[in-house]
Structure formats: C-alpha cells, structure tokens
C-alpha positions as MATLAB code, in Angstrom:
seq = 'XXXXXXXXXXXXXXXXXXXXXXXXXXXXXXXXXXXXXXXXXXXXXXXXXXXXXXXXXXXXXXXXXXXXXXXXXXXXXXXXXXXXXXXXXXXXXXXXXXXXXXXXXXXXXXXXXXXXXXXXXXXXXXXXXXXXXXXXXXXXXXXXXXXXXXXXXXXXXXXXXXXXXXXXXXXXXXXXXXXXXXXXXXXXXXXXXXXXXXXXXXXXXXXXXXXXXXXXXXXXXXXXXXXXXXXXXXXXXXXXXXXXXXXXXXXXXXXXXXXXXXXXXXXXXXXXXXXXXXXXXXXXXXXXXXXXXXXXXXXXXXXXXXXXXXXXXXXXXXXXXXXXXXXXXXXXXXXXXXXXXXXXXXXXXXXXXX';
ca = [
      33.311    8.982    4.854;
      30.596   11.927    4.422;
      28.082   11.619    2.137;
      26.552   14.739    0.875;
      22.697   15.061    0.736;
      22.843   14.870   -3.562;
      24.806   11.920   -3.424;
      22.307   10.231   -0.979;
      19.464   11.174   -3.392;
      21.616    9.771   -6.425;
      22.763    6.368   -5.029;
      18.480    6.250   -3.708;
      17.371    6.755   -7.255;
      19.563    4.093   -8.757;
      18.698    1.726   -6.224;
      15.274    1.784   -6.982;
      15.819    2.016  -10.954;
      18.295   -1.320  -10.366;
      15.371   -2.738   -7.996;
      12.797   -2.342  -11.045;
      13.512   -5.930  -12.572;
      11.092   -4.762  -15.788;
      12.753   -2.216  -17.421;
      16.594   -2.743  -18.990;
      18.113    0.700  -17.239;
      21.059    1.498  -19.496;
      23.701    4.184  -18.179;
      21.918    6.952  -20.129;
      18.585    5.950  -18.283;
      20.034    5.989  -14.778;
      21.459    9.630  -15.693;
      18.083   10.985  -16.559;
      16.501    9.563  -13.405;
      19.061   10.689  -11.281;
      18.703   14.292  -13.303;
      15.402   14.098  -12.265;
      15.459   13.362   -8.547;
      17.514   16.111   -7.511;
      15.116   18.761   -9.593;
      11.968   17.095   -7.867;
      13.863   17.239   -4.137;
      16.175   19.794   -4.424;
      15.271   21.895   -7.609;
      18.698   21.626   -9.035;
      17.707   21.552  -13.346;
      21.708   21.457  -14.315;
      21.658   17.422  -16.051;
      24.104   14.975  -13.604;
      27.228   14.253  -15.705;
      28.350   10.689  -16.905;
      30.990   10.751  -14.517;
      29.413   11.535  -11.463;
      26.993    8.436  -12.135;
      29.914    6.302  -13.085;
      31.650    7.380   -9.844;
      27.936    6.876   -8.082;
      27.995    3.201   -9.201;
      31.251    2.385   -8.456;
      30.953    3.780   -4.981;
      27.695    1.963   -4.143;
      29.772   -1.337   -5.772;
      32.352   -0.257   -2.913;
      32.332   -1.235    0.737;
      33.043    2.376    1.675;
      29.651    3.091    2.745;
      28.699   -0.168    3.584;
      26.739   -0.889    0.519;
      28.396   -3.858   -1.569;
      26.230   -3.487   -4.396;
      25.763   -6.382   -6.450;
      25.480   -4.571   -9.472;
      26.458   -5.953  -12.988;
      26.266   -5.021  -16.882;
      24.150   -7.386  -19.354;
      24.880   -7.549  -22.861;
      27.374   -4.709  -22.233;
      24.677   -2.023  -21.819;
      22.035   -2.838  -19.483;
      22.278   -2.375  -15.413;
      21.173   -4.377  -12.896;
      21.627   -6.240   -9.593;
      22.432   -9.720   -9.700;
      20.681  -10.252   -6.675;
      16.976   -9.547   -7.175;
      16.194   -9.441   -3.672;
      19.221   -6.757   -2.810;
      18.124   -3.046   -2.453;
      20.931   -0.927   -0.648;
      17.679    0.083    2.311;
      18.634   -3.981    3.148;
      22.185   -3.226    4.963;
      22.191   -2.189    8.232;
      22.084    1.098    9.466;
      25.398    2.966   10.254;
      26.457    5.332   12.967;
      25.935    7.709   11.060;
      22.614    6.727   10.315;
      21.334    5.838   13.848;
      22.612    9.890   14.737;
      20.336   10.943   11.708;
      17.371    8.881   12.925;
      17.888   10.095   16.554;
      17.651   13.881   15.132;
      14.485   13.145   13.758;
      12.637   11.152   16.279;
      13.409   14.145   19.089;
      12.324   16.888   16.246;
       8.855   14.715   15.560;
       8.465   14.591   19.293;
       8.251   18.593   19.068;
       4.762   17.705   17.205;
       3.471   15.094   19.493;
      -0.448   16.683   20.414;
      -1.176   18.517   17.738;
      -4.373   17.885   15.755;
      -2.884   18.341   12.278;
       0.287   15.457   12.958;
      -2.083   12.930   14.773;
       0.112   10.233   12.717;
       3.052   11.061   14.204;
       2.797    9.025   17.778;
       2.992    6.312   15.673;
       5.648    7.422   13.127;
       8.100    8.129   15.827;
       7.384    4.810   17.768;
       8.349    2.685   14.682;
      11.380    5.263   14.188;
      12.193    4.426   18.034;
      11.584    1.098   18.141;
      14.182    0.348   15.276;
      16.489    2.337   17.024;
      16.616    0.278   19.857;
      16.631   -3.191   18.059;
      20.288   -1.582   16.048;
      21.660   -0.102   19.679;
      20.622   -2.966   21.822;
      20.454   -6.055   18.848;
      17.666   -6.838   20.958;
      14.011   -8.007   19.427;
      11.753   -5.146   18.953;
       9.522   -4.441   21.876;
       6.546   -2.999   19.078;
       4.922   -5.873   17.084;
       3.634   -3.432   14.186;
       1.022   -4.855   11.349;
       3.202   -5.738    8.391;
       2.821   -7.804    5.449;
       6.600   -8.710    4.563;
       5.461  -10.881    1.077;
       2.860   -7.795   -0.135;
       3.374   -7.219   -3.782;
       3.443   -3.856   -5.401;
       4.969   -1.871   -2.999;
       7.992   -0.335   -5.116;
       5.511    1.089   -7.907;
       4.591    3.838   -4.661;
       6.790    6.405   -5.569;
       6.734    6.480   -8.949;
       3.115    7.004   -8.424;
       3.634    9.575   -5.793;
       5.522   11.742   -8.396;
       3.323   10.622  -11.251;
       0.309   12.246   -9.023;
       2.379   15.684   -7.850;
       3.765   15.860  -11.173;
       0.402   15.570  -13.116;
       2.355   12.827  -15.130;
       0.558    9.817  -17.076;
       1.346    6.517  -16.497;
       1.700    3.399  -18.951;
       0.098    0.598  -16.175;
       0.675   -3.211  -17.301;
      -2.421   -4.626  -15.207;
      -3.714   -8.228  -14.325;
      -6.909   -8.342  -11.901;
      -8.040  -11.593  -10.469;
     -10.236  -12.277  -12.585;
      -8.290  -11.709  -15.624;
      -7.023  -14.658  -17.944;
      -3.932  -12.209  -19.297;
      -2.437   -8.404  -18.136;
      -3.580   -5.559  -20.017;
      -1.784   -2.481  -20.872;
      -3.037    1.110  -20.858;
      -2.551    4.291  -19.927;
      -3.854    6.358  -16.537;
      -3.818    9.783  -15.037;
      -3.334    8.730  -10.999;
      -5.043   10.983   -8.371;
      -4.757    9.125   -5.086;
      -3.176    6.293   -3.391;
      -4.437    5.125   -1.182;
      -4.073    2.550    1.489;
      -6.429   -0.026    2.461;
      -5.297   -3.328    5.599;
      -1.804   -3.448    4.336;
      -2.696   -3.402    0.725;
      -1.863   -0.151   -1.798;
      -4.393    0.908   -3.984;
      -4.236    3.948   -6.688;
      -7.367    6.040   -7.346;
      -7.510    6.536  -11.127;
      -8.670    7.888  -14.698;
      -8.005    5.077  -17.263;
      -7.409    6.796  -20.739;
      -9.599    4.263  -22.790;
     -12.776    4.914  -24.614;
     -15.343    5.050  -21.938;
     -12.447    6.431  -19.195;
     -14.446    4.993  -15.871;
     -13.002    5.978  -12.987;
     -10.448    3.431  -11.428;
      -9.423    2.068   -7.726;
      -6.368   -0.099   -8.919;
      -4.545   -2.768   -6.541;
      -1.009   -2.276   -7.023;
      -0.019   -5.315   -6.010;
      -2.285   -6.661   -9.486;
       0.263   -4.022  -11.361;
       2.758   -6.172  -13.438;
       4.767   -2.990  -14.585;
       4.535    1.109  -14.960;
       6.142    3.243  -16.864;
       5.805    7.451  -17.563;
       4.148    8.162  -20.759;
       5.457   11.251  -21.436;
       3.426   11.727  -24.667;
       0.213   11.271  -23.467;
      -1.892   14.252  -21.871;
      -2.564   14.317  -18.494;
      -6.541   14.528  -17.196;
      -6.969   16.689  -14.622;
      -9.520   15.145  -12.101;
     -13.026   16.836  -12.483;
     -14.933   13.992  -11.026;
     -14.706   13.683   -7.574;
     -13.564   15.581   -4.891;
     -10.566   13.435   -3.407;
     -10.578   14.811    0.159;
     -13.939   13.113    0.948;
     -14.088   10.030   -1.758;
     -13.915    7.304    0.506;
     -15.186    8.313    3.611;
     -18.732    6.552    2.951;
     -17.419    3.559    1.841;
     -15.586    0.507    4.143;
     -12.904   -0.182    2.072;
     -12.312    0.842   -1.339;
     -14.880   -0.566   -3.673;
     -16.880    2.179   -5.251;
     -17.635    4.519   -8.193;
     -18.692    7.664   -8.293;
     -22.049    7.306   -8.654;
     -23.148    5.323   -5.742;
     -25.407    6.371   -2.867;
     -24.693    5.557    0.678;
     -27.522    4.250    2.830;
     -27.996    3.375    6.250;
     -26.968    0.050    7.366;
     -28.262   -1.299   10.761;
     -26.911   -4.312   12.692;
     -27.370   -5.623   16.218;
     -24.315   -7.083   18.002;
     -24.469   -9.377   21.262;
     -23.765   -7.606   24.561;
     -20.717  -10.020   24.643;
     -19.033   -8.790   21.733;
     -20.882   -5.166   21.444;
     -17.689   -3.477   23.500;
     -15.226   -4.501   20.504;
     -17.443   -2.267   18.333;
     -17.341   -0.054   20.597;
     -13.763    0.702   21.173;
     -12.909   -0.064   17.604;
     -15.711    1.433   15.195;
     -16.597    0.183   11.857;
     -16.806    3.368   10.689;
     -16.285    7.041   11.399;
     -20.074    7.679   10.960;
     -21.603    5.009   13.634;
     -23.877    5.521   16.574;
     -25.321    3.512   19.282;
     -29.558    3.367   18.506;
     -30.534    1.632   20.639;
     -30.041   -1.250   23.294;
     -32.301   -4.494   24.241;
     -31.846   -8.326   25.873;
     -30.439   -8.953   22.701;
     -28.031   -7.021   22.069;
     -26.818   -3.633   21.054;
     -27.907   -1.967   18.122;
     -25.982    0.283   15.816;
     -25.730    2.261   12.404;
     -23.628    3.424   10.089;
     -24.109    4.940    6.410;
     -21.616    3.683    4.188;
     -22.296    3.025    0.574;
     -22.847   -1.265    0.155;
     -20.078   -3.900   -1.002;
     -17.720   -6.299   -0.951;
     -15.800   -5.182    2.088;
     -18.480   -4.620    4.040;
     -19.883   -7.353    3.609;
     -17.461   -9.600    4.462;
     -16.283   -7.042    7.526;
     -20.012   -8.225    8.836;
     -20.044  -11.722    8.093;
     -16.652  -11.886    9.981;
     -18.832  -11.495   13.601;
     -20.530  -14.488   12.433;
     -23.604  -15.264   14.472;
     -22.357  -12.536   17.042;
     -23.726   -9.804   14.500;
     -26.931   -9.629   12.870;
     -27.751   -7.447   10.077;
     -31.402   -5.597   10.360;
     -30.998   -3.286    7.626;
     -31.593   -2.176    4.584;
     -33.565   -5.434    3.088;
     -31.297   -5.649    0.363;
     -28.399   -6.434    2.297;
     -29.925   -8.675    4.948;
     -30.548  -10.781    1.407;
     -27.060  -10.724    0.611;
     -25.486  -11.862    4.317;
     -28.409  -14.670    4.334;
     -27.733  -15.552    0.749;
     -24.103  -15.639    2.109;
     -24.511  -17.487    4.985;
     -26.355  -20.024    3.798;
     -23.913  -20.361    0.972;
     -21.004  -21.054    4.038;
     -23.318  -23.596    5.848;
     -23.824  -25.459    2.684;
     -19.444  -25.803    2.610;
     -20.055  -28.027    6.064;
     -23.227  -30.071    5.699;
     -22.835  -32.983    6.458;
     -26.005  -34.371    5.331;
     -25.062  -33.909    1.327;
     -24.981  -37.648    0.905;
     -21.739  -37.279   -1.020;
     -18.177  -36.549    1.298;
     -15.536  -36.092    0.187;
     -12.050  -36.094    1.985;
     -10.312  -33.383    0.944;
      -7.669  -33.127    3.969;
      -6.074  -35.577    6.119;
      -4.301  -34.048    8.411;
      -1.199  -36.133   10.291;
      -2.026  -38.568   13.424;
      -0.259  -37.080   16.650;
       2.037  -40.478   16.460;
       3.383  -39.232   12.833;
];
C-alpha cells in the first residue's frame, strides 16, 4: 500500500512523541505536533484534522505497513506505547524501503570528491552496508563505532528544531556531580558531537546566564517553552568555538597555549596518521623520540587523551600541565603500590578449574 510523503512525516512525529516516556501526549497534543512537522518540512500551515490522526494511529496499530504498533490509551486520554523499547524505525525495512534507500545511496554517490560533502563516503557506506545485511541477511561487512546503550539520543531533534527555530527550551538536568536534577530554561545554539556522546552548546536563562556545553545524555527531560524569549547568541562565534579545544570542555574566555609532548619512535607513527589535533606539527626529532605541538586550550580531555599513551608520551610543555600529568600519574601509581602496608582484596577473580 503507498504511503504518501505527509503521512510518512505524520506516523514519524507520533512515533517519536509516543517514544518520549516523560510527557502524557493526549490526542490534542499529537495533533499539534503533527501540525507542526509538516509546516517545518513541507510548509503546509493548514492544522491536521482529528480524523486524519485518528486514522494515522489506527493505521500504524495495523499490520498494513508493517508497523504493529503497540500503542494504548491510559486513563482514557493519554497515548503511549506499551512497549517502551518499540519505536516503528525498529521493524525491518520493506521493499519499498530498500528501493528508497537504493535511490539515495546512487544520488550521494553523484557527490563522492567534492570538498564541501567530505562526510558523505562515509554516509553512503553505512547506507550500503545496511543494504546488504536486509538483501543478503548476511552480517555486515562494516564494523562502524556505535554505542547501542548511549542515553540522550532522542532529545536530538527536538533540539535541532529548537536551534533552527530560535525556540527556548525547558531542560530537566542532572550532571554527575549533582545530588538531584535541576530544571531551567536554555536558548540552544549547537550540538554538537563529541566520541559517541551528544552534547548541546548553550545560554542558560538564570541570573548570571554562563554559557553552557550540556551532555544530553545527563538531560532527564525537555520541553518548548513557548513563553520564554529566545537569546540570540552574541557570544561566540559558533563556526570556530571548538576548534582549540580537544573535546568539549571550555568557556569562552579561555586562552589556548601551546602544548608540547615527545612520543617514542615506536608509537610516534600512530600520531602521525591519526593527529590529536587539526593544529599539530612535527618540531623536532631525537634518540628519544619525536617531538610535537599543538595549541589547544588545557582540560579534562586532554588530559586524559595524554595520559592514555602512558609512559609512551611525555609531556614537555607548558609547566603547568607537566604538573598536572605528574600530579596524575603519581596519583595512578599510588592505586598499585604494593608497598602501602595495608592490601586489600578487592577482586577475586574465578580459578581456571571453576
């Protein structure tokens, strides 16, 4: 059965309101977001009806298009999926689908080379590669870095359109360090993405309004505050925020430095092929070891990116962080001395026999 491109966007949009397990999405809610989605991707402002919502949910209930959606009413008013872990993206992918797909890998190919889609090799392997696995039900031949368990990932696209749409978001927020989640509200300029792990660059509406680099995967729940006035980002200038920084611990007014380390000749060609950062050079070379550079502003990240080479890397600059690895080092060798006077067995692990 054809499914026209409004009723794809619909049956999208109230998958991911369903998938939301902290808001109660009554029938009236799923109508407004649906409203929404097709004037954001198609610029259509005339409302969706009650019907055509009604008829949305009983279709994606259906096993016409494959779907079988576990959805049910609580309390007689509220929508949701009885399964928490069912999302409609889940099912496999159709005929239909793999024809779609096929279009668009050969059309992406068209862009292969050029400097402005350098992300696209890789787009159109992954779009490839799952192509295959559904024709041939064969294991993928790409081994991709994924983090299946990684929190946070369905607050991206409200985030997305919170950013384009200069809307500010209500963000319930627990860091690591915090004993309880704290709710307040934010103007979101950036996400931004960080070894598998989401991040939002920031204006927190409070008091003192610092600028924020949020973990969304710390986010406990967001919602659009459509009261509050949105801050238009005077601060920084977005393009170029982090590209002096390893990571994404910063603020705005921090000063990059120079940072100098020396790496063995054994492990010097890993740095070489894969760079710390954008900005480092080769200085020079002795019987030690090769010596580079790279000017990045100081913190966690890097720090720990260094201390990951271990005894391979040494740090030679500036002072203050050479006091900070050592400081950290010694910290680590004090976890394994043996000569404390005090053990304590914290592990056993099973005998071979067992």
């Amino acid at each position: 059965m054809p499914v026209n491109r409004n009723a794809l966007i619909r049956y999208r949009t109230i998958d991911n309101c369903l998938k939301n397990r902290y808001k109660k999405w009554t029938l009236e809610d799923l109508i407004e977001a649906c409203s929404d989605a097709l004037y954001e991707y198609e610029g259509i402002d005339k409302g969706v009806s009650r019907r055509t919502v009604q008829a949305d949910l009983k279709m994606m209930r259906s096993n016409k298009l494959g779907y079988e959606a576990p959805i049910i009413v609580m309390d007689k008013k509220y929508y949701t999926y009885s399964d928490k872990n069912y999302s409609i993206t889940n099912i496999p992918l159709t005929n239909q689908d793999m024809q779609v797909l096929t279009e668009v890998a050969d059309l992406l190919k068209q862009f292969k080379g050029f400097n402005h889609f350098s992300d696209v090799n890789e787009m159109v392997s992954k779009i490839e590669d799952k192509i295959y696995v559904q024709k041939t039900h064969s294991p993928s031949v790409i081994d991709f870095e994924k983090n299946d368990n990684l929190k946070g990932l369905e607050f991206i696209e409200i985030i997305r359109k919170a950013i384009i749409s200069k809307t500010v978001l209500c963000i319930t927020y627990q860091s690591f360090k915090a004993r309880q989640a704290s709710t307040f509200c934010i103007s979101p300029y950036l996400l931004k993405e960080y070894r598998n792990r989401w991040f939002v660059l920031c204006l927190s509406h409070q008091k003192n309004k610092p600028l924020l680099t949020m973990a969304l995967d710390r986010i406990v729940a967001v919602e659009e505050a459509a009261k509050e006035h949105y801050i238009e980002n005077t601060l920084v200038d977005l393009s170029t925020y982090y590209s002096d920084v390893l990571g994404v611990t910063k603020s705005p007014n921090q000063k990059d430095c120079e940072v100098v380390f020396r790496v063995d000749h054994e492990n010097a060609p890993y740095v070489i092929t894969k760079p710390l950062h954008h900005t480092q050079k080769i200085l020079s070379e002795n019987a030690e070891g090769k010596i580079f550079s790279i000017r990045v502003i100081i913190n966690f990240e890097l720090e720990r990116e260094l201390l990951g080479f271990g005894c391979k890397l040494r740090v030679l600059g500036p002072r203050i962080l050479v006091k900070r690895i050592r400081e950290n080092l010694k910290k680590a060798l004090e976890c394994y001395d043996l000569g404390s006077g005090v053990e304590k067995k914290e592990y056993e692990p099973e005998s071979e026999s067992e």
